[in-house]
C-alpha positions in Angstrom: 72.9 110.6 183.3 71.2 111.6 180.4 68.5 110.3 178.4 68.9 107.5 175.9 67.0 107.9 172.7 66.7 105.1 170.4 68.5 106.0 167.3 65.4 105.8 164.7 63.9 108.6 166.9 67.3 110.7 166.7 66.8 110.5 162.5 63.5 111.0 162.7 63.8 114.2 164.7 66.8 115.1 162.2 69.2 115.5 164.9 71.9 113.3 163.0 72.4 112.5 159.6 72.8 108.7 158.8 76.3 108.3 157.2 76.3 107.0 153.2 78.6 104.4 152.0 78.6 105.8 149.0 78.6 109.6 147.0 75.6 111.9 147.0 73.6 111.5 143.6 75.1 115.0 141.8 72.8 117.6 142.1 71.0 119.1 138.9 71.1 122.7 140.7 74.5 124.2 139.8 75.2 127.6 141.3 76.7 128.7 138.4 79.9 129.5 140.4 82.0 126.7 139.0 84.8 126.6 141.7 81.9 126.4 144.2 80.3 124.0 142.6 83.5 121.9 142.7 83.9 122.6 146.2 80.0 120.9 147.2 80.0 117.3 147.2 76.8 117.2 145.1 78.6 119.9 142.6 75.7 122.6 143.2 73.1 123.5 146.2 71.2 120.5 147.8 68.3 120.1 146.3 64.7 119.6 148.6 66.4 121.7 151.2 67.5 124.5 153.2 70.6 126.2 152.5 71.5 128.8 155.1 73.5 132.2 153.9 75.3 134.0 157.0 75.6 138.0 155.8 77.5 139.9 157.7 76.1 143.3 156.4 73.6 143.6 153.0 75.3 143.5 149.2 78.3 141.5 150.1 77.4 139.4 147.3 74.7 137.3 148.4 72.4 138.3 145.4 75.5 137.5 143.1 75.5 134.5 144.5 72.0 133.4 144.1 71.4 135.2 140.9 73.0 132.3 138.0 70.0 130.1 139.8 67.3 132.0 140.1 67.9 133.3 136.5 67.8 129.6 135.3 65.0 128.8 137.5 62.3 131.4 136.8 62.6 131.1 132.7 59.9 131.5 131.1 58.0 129.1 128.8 58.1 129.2 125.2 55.7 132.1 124.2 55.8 133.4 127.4 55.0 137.3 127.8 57.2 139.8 129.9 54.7 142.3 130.1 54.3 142.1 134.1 56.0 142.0 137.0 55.3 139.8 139.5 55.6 141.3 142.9 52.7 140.2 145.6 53.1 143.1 147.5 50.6 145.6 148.8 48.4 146.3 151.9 46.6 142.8 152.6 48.4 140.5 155.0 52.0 138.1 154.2 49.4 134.6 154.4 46.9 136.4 152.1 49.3 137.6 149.7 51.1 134.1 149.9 48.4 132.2 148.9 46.6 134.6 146.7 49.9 133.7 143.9 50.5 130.0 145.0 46.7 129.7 144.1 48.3 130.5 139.9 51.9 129.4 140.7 53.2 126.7 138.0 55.9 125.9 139.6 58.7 128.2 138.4 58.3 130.6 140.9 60.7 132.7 142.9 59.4 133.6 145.9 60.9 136.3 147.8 59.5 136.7 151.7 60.3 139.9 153.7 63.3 141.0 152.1 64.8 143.8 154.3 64.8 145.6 151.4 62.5 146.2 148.5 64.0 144.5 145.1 65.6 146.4 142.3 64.0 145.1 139.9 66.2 146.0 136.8 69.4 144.8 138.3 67.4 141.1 138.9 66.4 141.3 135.0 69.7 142.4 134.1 70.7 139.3 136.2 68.7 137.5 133.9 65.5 136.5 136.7 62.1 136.7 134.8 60.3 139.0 136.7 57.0 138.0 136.2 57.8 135.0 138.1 59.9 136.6 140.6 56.9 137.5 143.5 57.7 139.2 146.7 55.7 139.3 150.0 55.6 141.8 152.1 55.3 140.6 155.6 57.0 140.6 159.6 57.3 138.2 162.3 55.5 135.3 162.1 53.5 135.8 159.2 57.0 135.8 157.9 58.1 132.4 158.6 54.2 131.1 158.0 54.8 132.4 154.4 58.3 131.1 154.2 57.0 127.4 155.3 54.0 127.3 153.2 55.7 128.7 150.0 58.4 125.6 150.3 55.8 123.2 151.4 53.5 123.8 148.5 55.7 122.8 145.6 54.4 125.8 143.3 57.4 127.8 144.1 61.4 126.9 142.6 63.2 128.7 145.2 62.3 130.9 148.5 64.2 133.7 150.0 63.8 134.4 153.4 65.5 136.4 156.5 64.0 134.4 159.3 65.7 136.0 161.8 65.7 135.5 165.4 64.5 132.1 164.4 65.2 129.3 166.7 66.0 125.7 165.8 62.8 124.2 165.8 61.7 127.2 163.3 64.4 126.4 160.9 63.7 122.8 161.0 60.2 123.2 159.8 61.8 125.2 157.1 63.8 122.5 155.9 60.9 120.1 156.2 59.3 121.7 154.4 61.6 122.0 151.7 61.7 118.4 151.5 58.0 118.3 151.1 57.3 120.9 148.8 60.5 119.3 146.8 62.2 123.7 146.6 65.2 125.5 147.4 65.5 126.9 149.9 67.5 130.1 150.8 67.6 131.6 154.5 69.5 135.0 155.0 70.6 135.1 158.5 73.3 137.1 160.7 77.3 135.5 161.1 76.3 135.5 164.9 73.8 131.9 163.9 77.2 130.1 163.0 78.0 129.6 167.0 74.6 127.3 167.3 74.2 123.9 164.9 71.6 124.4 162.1 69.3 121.8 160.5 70.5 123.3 157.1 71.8 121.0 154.4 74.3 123.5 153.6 76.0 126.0 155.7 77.7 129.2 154.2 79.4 132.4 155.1 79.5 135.3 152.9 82.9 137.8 153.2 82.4 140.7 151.3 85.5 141.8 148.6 87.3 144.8 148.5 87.8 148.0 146.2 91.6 146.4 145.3 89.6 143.9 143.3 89.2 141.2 145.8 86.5 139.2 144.8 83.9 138.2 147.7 84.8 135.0 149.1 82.4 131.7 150.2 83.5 130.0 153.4 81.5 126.4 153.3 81.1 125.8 157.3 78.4 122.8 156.9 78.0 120.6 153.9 75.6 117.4 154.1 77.4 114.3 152.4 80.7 115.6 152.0 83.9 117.2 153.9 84.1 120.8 154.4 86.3 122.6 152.1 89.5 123.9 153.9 89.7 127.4 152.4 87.1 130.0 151.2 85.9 130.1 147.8 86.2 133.3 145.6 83.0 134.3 144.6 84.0 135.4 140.6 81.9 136.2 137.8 79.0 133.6 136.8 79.6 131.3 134.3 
């Protein structure tokens, strides 16, 4: 017979959600997609937490899909130069370059942490990310995830990227903890394969890539907190 756990200590551990008697407050972090946004019972990505993004393959539209925020997140402020990038990268160690920038981060930083590929920096710009607060840490293993977790916990940063993969639950659960804590998005790249085991992400999507007949990439919602998964996939079209 298995073990009976009180159900404070089921919360606590975040292995069930307690059920609302009434809607989610809407969320003031649109994707910029408006039929997705329609779709997510907050009408945009949940905010204080992890959202996980299953790829099936690099450049399905993952960047598209993140771009409209991260463009709106990483403005600058009025008077604000453009003179530098900002890309922590280099030969000293993922922690040391994570907390060399979060020492001078204000907040409106995009932090991008061992990206399996190195950003092209004029198609973000042309996206319309401010690259001097867009700063990317080059890193493996577990320095990886330490920089992911520490980036979301310190509340310096707007929104993290990450590819933790081979991550296990408990892993992924400090991620979104920390995301609550640090009060960021969150946004963890992993493979299709992750959709067969429960996640502690507040949202849940699949990424299917379009098609040279002019099939726009399409959004399948497979875990939504607070709301009822959409029964069809989303077309990903142009940003609003």
């Amino acid at each position: 017979m298995g073990t009976v756990m009180p159900l404070e200590a089921l919360l606590d551990a975040r292995r069930v959600w307690r059920g609302q008697s009434h809607a989610p407050p809407s969320s003031t972090c649109p994707t910029g997609h408006a039929e997705l946004d329609a779709a997510l019972p907050t009408g945009g990505w949940p905010e204080a937490a992890l959202s996980e993004l299953l790829v099936p393959a690099p450049g399905v539209g993952e960047l598209q899909l993140l771009w409209p925020t991260l463009a709106r997140l990483s403005a600058p402020a009025s008077g604000e130069s453009a003179a530098a990038l900002g890309h922590a990268t280099g030969k000293a160690s993922g922690k040391r370059q994570a907390a060399s920038f979060l020492q001078a981060a204000d907040g409106r930083v995009i932090a991008v942490i061992a990206p399996p590929w190195l950003p092209y920096a004029p198609a973000w710009q042309a996206a319309g990310v401010y690259l001097p607060n867009l700063q990317v840490v080059r890193c493996d293993g577990r320095d990886a995830l330490w920089a992911a977790e520490q980036c979301l916990r310190s509340a310096a940063c707007a929104a993290v990227l990450c590819w933790p993969s081979g991550a296990n639950d408990r892993a992924l659960r400090r991620l979104q903890v920390a995301a609550e804590t640090g009060q960021c998005l969150g946004f963890a790249f992993r493979d299709p394969q992750a959709a067969r085991n429960p996640s502690p992400a507040a949202l849940r999507l699949l990424l299917q890539g379009g098609s040279s007949e002019g099939v726009p990439p399409r959004v399948h919602v497979l875990k939504c907190r607070g709301g009822a998964v959409p029964a069809h996939p989303i077309p990903l079209r142009a940003a609003h």
